[in-house]
mmCIF file of the N, C-alpha and C atoms, coordinates in Angstrom:
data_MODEL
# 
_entry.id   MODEL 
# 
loop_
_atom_site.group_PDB 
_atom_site.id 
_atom_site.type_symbol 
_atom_site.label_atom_id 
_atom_site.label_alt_id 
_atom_site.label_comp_id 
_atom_site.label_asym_id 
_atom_site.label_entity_id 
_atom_site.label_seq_id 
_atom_site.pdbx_PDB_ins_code 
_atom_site.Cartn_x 
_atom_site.Cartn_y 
_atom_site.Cartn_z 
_atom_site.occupancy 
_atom_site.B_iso_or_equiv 
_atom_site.pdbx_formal_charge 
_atom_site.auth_seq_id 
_atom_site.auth_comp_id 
_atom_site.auth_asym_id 
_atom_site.auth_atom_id 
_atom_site.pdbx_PDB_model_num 
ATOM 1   N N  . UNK A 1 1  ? 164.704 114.521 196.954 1.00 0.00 ? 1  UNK A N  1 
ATOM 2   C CA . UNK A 1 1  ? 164.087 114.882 195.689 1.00 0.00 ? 1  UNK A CA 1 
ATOM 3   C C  . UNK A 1 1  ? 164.056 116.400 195.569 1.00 0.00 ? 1  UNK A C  1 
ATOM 4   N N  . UNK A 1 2  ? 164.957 117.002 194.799 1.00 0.00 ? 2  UNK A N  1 
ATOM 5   C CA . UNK A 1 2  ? 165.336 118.526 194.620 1.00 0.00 ? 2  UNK A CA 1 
ATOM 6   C C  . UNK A 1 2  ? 165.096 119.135 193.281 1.00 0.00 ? 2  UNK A C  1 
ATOM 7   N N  . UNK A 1 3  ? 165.190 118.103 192.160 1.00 0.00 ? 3  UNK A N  1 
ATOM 8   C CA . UNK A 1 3  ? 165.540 118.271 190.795 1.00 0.00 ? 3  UNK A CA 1 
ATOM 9   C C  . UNK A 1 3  ? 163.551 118.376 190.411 1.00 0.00 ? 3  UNK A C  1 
ATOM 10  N N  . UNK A 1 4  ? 163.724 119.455 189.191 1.00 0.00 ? 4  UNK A N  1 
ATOM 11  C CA . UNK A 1 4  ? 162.683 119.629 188.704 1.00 0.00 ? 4  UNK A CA 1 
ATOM 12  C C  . UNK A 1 4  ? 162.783 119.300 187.095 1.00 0.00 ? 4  UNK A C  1 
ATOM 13  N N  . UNK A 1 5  ? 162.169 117.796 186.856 1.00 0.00 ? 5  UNK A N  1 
ATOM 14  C CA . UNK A 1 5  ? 162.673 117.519 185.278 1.00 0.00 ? 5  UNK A CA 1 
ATOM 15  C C  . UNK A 1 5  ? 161.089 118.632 184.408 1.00 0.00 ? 5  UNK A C  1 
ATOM 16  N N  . UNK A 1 6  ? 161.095 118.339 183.587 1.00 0.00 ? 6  UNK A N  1 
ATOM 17  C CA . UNK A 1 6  ? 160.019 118.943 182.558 1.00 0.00 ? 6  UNK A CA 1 
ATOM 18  C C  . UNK A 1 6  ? 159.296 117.511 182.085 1.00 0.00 ? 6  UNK A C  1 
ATOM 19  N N  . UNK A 1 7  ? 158.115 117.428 181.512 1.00 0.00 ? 7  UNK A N  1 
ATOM 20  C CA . UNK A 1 7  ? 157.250 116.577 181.081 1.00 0.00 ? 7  UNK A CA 1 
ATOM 21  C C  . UNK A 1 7  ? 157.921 115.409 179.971 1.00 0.00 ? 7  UNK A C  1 
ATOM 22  N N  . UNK A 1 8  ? 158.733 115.919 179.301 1.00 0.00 ? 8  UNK A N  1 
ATOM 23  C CA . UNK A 1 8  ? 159.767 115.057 178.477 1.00 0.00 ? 8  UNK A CA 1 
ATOM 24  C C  . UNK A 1 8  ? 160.478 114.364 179.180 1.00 0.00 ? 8  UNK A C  1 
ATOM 25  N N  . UNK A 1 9  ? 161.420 115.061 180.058 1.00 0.00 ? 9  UNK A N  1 
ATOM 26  C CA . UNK A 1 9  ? 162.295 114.336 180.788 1.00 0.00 ? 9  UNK A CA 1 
ATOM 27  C C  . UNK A 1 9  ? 161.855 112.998 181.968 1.00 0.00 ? 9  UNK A C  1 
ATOM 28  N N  . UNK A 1 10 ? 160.571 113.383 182.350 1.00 0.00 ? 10 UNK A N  1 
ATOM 29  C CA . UNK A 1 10 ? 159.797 112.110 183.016 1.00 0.00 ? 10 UNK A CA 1 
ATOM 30  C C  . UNK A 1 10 ? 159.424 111.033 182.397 1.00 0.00 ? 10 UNK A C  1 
ATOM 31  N N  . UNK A 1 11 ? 158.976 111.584 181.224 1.00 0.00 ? 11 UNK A N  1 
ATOM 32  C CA . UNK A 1 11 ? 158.433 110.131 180.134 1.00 0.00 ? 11 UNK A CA 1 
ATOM 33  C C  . UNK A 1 11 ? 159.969 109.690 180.092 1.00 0.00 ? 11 UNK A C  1 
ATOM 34  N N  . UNK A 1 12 ? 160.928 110.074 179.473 1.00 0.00 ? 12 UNK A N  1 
ATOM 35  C CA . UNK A 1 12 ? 162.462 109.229 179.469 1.00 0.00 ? 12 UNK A CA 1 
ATOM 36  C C  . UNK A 1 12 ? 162.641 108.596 180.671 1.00 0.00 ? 12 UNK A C  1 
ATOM 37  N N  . UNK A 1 13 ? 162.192 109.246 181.657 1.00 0.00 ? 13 UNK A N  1 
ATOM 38  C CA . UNK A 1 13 ? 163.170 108.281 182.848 1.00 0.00 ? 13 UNK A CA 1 
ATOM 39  C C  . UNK A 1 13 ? 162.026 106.836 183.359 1.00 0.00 ? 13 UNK A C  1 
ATOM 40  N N  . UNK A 1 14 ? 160.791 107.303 183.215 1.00 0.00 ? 14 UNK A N  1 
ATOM 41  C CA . UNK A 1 14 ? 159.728 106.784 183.226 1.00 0.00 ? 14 UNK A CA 1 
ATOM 42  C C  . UNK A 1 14 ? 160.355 105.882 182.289 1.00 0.00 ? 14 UNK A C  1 
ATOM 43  N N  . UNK A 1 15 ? 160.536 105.580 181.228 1.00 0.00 ? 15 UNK A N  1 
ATOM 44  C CA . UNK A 1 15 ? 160.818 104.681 180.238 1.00 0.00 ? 15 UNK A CA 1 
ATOM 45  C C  . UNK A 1 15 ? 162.028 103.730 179.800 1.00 0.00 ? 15 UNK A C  1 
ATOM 46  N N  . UNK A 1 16 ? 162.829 104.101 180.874 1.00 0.00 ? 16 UNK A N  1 
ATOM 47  C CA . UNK A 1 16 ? 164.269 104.006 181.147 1.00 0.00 ? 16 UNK A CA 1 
ATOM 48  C C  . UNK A 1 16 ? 164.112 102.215 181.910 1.00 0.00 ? 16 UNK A C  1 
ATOM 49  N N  . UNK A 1 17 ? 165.122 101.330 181.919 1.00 0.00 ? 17 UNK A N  1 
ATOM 50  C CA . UNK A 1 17 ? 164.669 100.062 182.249 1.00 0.00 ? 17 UNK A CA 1 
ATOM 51  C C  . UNK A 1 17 ? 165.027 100.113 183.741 1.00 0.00 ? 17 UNK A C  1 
ATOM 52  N N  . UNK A 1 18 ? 164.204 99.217  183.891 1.00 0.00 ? 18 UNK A N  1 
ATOM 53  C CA . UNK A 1 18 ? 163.793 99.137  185.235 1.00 0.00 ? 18 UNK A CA 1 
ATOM 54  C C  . UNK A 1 18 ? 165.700 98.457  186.454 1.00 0.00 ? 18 UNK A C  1 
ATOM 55  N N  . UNK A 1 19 ? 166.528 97.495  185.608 1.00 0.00 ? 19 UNK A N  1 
ATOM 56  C CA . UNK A 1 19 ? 167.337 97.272  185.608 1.00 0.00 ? 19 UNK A CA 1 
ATOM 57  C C  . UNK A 1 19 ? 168.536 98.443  186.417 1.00 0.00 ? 19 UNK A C  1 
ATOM 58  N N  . UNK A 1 20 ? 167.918 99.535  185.498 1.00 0.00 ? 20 UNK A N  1 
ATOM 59  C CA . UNK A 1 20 ? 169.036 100.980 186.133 1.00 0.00 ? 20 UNK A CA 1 
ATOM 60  C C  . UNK A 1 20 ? 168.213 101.414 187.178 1.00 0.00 ? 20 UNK A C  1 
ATOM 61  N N  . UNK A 1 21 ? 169.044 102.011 188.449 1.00 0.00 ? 21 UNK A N  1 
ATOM 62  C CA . UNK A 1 21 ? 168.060 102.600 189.451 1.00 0.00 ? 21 UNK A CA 1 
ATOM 63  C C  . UNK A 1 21 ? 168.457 103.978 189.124 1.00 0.00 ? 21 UNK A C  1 
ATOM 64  N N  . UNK A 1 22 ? 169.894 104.524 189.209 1.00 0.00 ? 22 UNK A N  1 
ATOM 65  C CA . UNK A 1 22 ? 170.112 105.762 189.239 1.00 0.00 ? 22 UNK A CA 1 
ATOM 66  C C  . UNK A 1 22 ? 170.863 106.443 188.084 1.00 0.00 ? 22 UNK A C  1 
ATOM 67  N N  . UNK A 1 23 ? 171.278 107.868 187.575 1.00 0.00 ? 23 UNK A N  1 
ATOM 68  C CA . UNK A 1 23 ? 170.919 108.841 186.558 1.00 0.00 ? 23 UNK A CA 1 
ATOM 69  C C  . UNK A 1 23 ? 172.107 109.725 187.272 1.00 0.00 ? 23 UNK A C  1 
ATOM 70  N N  . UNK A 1 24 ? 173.161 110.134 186.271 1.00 0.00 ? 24 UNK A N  1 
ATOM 71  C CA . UNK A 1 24 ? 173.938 110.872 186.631 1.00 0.00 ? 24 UNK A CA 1 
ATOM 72  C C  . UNK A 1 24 ? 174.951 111.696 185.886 1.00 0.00 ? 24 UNK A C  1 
ATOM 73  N N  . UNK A 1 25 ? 175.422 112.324 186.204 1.00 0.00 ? 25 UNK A N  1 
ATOM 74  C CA . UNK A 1 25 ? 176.546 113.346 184.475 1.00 0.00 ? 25 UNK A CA 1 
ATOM 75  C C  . UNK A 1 25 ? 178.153 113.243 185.126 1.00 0.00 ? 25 UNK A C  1 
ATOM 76  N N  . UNK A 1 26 ? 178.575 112.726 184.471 1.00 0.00 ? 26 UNK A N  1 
ATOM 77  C CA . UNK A 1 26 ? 180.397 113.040 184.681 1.00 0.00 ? 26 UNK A CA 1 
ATOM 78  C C  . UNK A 1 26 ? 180.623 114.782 183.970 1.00 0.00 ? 26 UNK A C  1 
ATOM 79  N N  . UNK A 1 27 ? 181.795 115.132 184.663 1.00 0.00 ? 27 UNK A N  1 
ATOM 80  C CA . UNK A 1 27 ? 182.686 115.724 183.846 1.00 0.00 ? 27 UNK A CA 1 
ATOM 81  C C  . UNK A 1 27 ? 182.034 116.492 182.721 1.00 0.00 ? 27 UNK A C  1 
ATOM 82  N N  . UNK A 1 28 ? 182.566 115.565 182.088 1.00 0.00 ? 28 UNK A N  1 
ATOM 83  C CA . UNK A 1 28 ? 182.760 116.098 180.615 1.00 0.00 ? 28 UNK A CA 1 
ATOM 84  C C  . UNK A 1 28 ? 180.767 116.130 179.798 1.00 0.00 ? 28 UNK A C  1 
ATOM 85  N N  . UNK A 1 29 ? 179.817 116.189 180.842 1.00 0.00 ? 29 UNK A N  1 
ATOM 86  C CA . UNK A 1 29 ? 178.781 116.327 180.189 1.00 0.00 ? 29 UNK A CA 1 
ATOM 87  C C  . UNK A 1 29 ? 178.043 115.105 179.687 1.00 0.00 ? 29 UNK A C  1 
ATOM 88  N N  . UNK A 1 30 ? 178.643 114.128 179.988 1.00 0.00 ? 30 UNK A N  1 
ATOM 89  C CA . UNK A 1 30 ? 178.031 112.433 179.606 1.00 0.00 ? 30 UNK A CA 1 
ATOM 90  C C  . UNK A 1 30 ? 177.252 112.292 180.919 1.00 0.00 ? 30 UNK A C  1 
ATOM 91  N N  . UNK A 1 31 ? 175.841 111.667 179.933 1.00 0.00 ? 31 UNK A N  1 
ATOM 92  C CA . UNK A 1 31 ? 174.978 111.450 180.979 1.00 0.00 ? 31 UNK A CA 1 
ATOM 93  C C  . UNK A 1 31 ? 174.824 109.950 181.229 1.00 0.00 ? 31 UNK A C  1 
ATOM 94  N N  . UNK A 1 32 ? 175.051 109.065 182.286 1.00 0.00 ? 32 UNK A N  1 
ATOM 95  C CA . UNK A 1 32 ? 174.999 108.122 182.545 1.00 0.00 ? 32 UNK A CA 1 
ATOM 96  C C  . UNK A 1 32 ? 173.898 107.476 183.667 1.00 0.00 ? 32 UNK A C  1 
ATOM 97  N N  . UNK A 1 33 ? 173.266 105.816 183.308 1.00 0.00 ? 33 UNK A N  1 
ATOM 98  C CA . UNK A 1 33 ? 172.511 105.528 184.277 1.00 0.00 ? 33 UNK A CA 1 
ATOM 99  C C  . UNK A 1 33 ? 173.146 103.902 184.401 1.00 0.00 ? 33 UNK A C  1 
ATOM 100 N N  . UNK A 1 34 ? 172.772 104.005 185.737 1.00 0.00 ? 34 UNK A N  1 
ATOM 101 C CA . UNK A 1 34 ? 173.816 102.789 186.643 1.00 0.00 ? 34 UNK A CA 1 
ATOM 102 C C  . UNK A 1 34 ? 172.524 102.317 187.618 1.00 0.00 ? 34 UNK A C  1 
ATOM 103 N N  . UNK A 1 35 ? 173.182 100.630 187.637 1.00 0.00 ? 35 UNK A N  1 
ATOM 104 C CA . UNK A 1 35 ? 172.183 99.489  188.182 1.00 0.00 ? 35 UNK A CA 1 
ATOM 105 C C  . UNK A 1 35 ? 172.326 99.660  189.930 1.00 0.00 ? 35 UNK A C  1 
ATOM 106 N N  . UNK A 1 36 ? 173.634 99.749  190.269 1.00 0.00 ? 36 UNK A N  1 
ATOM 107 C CA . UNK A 1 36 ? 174.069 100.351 191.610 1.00 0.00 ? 36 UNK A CA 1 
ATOM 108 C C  . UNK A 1 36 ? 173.965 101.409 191.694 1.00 0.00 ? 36 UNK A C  1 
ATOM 109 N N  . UNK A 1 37 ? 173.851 102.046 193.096 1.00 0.00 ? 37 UNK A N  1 
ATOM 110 C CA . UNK A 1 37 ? 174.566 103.653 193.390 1.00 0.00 ? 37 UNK A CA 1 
ATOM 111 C C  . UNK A 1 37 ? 176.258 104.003 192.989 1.00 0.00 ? 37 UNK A C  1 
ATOM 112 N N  . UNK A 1 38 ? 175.839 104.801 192.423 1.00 0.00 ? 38 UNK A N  1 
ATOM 113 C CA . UNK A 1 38 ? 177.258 105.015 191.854 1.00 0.00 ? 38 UNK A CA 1 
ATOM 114 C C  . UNK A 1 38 ? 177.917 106.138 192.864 1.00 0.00 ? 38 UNK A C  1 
ATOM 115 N N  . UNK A 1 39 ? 179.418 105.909 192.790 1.00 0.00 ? 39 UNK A N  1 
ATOM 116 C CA . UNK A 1 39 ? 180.321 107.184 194.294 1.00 0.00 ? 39 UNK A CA 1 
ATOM 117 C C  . UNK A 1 39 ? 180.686 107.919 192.909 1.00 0.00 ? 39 UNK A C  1 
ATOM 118 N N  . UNK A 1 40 ? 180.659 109.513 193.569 1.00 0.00 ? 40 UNK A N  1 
ATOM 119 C CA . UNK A 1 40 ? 181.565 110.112 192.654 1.00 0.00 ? 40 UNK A CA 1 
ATOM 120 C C  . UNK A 1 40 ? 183.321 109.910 192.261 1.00 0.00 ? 40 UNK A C  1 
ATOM 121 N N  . UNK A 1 41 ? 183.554 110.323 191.622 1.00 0.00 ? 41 UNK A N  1 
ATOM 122 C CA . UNK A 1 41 ? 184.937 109.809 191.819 1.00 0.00 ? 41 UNK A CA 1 
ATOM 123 C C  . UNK A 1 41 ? 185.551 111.511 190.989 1.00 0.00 ? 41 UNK A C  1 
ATOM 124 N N  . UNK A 1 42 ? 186.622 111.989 191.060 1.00 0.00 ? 42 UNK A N  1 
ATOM 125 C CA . UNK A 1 42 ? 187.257 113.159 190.551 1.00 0.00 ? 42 UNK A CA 1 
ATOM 126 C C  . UNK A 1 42 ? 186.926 113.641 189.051 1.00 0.00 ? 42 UNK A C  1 
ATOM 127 N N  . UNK A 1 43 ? 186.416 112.974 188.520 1.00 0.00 ? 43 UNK A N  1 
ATOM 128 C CA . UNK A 1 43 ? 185.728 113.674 186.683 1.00 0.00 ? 43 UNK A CA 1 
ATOM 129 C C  . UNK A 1 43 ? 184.455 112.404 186.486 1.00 0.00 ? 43 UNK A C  1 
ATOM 130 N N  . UNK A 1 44 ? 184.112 111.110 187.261 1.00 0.00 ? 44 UNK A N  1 
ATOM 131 C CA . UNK A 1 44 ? 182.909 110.671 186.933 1.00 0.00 ? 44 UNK A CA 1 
ATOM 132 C C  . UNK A 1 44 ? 182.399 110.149 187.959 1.00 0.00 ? 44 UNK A C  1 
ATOM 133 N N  . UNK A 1 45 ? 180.916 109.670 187.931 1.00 0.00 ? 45 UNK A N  1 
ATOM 134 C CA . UNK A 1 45 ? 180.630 108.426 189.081 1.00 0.00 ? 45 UNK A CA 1 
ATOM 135 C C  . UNK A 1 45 ? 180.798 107.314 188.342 1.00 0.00 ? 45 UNK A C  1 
ATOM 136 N N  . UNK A 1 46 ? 181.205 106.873 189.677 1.00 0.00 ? 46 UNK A N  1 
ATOM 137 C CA . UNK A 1 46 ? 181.928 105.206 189.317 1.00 0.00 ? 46 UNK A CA 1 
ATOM 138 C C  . UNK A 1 46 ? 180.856 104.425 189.854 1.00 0.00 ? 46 UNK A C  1 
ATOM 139 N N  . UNK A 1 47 ? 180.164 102.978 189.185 1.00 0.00 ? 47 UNK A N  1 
ATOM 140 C CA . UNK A 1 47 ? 179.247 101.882 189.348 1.00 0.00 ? 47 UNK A CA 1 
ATOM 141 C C  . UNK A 1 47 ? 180.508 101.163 189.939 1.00 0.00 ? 47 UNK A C  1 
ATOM 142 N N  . UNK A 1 48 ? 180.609 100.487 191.130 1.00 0.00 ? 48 UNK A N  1 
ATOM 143 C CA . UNK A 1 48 ? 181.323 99.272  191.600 1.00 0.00 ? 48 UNK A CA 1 
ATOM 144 C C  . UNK A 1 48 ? 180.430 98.254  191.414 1.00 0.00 ? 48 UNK A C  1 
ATOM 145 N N  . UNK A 1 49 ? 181.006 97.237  190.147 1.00 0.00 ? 49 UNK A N  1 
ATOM 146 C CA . UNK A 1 49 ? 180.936 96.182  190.604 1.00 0.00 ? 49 UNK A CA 1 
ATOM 147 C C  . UNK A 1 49 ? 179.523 96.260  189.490 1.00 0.00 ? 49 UNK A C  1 
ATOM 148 N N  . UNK A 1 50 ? 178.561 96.756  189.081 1.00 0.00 ? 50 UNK A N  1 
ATOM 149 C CA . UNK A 1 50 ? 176.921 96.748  188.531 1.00 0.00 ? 50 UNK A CA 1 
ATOM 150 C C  . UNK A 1 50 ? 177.380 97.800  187.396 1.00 0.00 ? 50 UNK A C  1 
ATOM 151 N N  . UNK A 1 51 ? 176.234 97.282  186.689 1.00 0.00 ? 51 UNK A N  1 
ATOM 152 C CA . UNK A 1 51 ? 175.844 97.721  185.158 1.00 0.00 ? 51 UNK A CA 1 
ATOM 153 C C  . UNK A 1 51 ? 175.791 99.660  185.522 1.00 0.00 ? 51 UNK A C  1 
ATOM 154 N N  . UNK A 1 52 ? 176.312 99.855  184.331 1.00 0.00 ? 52 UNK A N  1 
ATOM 155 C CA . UNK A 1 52 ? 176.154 101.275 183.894 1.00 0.00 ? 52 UNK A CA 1 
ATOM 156 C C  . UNK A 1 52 ? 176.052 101.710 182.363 1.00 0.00 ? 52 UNK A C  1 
ATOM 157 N N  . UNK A 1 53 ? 175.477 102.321 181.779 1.00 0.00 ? 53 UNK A N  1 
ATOM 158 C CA . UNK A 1 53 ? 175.294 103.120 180.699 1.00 0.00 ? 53 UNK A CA 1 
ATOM 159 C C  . UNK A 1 53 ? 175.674 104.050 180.113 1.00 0.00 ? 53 UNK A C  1 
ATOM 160 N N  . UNK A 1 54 ? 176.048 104.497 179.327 1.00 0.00 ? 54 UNK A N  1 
ATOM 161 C CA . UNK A 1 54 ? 175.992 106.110 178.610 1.00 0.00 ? 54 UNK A CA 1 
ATOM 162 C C  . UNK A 1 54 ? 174.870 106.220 178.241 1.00 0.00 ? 54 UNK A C  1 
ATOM 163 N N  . UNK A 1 55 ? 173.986 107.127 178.422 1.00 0.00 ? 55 UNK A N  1 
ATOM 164 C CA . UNK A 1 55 ? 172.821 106.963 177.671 1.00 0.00 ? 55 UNK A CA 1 
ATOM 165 C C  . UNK A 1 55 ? 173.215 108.651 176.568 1.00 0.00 ? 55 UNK A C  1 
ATOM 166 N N  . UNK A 1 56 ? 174.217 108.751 175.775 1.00 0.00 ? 56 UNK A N  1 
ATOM 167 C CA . UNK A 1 56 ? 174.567 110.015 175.170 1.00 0.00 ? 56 UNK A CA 1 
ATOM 168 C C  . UNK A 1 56 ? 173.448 110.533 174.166 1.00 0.00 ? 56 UNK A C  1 
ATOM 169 N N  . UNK A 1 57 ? 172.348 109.623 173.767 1.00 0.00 ? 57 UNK A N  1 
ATOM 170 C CA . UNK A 1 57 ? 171.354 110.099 172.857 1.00 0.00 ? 57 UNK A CA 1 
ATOM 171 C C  . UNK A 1 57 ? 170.581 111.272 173.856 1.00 0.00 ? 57 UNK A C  1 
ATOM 172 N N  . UNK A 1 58 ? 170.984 111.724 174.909 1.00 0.00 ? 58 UNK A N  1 
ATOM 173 C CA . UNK A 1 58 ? 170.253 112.210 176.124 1.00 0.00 ? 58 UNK A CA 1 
ATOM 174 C C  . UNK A 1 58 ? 170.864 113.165 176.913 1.00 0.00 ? 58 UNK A C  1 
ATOM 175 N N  . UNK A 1 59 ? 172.612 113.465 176.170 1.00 0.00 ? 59 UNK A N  1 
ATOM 176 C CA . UNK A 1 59 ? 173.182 114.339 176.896 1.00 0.00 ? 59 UNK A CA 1 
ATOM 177 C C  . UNK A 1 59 ? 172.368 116.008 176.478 1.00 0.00 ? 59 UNK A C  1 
ATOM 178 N N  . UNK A 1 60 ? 171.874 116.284 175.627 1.00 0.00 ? 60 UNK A N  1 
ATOM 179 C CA . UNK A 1 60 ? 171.463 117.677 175.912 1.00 0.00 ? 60 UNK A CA 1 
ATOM 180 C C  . UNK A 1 60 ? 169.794 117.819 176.478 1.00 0.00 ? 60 UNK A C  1 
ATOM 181 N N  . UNK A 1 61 ? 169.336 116.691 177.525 1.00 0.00 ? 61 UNK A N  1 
ATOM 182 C CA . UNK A 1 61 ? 168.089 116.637 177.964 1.00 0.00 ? 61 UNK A CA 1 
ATOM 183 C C  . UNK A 1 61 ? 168.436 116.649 179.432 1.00 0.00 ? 61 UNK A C  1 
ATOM 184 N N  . UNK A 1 62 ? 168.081 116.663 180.737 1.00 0.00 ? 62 UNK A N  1 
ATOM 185 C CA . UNK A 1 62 ? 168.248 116.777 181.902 1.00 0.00 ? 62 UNK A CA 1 
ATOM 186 C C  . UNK A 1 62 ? 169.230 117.690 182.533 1.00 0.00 ? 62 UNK A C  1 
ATOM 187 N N  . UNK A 1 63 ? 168.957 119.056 181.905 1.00 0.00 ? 63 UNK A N  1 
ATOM 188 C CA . UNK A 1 63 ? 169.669 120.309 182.410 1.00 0.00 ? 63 UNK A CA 1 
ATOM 189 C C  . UNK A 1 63 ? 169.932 120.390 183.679 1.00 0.00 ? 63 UNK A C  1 
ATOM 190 N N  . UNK A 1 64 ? 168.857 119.735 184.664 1.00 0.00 ? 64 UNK A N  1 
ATOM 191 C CA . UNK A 1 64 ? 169.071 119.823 186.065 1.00 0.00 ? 64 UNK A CA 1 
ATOM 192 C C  . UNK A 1 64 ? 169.966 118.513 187.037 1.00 0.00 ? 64 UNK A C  1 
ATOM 193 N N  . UNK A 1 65 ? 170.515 117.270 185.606 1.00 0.00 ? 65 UNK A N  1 
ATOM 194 C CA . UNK A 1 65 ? 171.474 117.183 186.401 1.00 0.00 ? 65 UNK A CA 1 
ATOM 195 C C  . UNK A 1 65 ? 172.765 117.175 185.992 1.00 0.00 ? 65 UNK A C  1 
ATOM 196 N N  . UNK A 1 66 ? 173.489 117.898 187.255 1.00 0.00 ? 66 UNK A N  1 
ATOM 197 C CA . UNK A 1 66 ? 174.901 118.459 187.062 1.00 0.00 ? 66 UNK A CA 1 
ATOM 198 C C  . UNK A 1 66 ? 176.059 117.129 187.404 1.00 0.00 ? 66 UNK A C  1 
ATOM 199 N N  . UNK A 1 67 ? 177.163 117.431 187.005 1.00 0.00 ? 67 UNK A N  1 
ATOM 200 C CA . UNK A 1 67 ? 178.397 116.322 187.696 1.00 0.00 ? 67 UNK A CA 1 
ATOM 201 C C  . UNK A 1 67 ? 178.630 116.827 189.351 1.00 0.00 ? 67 UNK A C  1 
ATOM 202 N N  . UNK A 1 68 ? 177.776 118.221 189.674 1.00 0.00 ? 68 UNK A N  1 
ATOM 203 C CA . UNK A 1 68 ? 178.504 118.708 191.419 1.00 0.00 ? 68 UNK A CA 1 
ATOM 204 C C  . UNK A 1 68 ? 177.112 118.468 191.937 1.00 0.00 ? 68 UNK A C  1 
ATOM 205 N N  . UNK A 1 69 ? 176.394 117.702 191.334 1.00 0.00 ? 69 UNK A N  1 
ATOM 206 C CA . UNK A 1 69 ? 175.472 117.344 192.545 1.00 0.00 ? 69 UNK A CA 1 
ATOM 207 C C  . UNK A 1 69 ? 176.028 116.536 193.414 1.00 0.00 ? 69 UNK A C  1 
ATOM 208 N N  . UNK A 1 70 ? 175.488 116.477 194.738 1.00 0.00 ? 70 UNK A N  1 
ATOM 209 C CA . UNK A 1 70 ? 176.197 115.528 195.736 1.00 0.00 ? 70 UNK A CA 1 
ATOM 210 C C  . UNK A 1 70 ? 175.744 113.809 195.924 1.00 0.00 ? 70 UNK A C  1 
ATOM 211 N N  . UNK A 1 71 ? 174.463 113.744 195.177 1.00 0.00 ? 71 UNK A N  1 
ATOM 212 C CA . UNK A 1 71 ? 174.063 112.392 194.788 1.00 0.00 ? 71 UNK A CA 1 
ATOM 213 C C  . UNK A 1 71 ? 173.677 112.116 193.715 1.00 0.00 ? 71 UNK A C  1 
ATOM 214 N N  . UNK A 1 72 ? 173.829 111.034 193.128 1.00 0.00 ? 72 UNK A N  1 
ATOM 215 C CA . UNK A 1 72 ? 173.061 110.752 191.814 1.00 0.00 ? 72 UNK A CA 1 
ATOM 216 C C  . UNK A 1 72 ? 171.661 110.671 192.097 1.00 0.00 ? 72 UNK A C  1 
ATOM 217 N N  . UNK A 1 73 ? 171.054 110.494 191.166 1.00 0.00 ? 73 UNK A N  1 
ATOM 218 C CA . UNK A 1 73 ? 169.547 110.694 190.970 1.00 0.00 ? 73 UNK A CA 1 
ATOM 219 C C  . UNK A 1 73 ? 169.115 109.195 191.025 1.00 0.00 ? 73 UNK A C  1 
ATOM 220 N N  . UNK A 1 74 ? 168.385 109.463 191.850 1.00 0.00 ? 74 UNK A N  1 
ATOM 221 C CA . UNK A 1 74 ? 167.475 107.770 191.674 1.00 0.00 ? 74 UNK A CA 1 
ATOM 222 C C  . UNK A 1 74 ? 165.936 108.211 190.917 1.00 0.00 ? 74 UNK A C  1 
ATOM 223 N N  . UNK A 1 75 ? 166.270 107.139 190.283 1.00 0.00 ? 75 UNK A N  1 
ATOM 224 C CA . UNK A 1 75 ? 165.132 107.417 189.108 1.00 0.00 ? 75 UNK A CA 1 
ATOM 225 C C  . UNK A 1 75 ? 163.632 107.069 189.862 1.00 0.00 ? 75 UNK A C  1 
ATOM 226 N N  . UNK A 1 76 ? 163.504 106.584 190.405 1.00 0.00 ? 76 UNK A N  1 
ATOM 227 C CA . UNK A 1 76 ? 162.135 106.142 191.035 1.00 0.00 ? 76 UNK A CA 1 
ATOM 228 C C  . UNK A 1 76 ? 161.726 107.013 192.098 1.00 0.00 ? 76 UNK A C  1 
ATOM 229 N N  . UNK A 1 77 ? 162.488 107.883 192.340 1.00 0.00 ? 77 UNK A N  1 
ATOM 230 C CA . UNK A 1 77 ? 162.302 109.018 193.647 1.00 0.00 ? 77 UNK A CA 1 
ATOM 231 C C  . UNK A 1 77 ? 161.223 109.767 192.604 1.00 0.00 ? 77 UNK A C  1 
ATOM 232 N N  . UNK A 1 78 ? 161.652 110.128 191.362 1.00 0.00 ? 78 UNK A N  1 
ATOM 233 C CA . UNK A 1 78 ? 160.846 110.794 190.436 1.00 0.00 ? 78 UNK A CA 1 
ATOM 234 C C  . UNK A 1 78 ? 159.357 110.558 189.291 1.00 0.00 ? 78 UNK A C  1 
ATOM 235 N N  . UNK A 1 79 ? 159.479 108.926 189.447 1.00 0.00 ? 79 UNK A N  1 
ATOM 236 C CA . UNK A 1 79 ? 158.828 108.333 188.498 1.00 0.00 ? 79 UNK A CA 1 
ATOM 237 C C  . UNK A 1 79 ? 158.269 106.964 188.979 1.00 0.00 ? 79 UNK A C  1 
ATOM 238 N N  . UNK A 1 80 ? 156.777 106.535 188.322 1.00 0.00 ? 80 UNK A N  1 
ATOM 239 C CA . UNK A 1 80 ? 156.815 105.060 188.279 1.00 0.00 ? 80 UNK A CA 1 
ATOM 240 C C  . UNK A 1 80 ? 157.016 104.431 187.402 1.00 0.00 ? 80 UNK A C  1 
ATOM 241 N N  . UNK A 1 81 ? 158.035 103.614 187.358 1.00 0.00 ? 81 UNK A N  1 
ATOM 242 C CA . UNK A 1 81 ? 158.141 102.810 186.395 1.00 0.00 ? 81 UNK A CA 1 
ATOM 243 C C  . UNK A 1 81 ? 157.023 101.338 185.996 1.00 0.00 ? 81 UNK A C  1 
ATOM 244 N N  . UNK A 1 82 ? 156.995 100.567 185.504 1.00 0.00 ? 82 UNK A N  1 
ATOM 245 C CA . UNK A 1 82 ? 156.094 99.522  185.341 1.00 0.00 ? 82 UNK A CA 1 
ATOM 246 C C  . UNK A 1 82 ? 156.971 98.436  185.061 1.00 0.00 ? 82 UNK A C  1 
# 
């Protein structure tokens, strides 16, 4: 746990379904959340096999995460969900 979201960005992930565990950005600035751990792959992370998202209503919110982070974000490291 490295990433510092802002008070907005917690209520979203906080609110985010319980279904997705982890939160992540390809490339090109698309922010995506996936039911598996997703591997990076050369321009995105790839979900094998489990649900993934665009969540693009959200690409200019979570400044702190990048496509060169070395893991995706697990959303519950940060939040409780219900």
């Amino acid at each position: 746990m490295n990433k510092i979201f802002n008070e907005e960005e917690l209520i979203i992930l906080a609110n985010i379904s319980k279904q997705y565990n982890y939160i992540a950005r390809d490339l090109s600035n698309n922010l995506f959340v996936f039911k598996d751990k997703p591997h990076k792959g050369r321009v995105s992370w790839v979900g094998f096999g489990g649900k993934f998202v665009n969540i693009k209503i959200f690409d200019d919110v979570f400044k702190e995460i990048k496509f060169e982070d070395e893991e995706p974000i697990r959303i519950d490291d940060y939040v409780n969900r219900r």
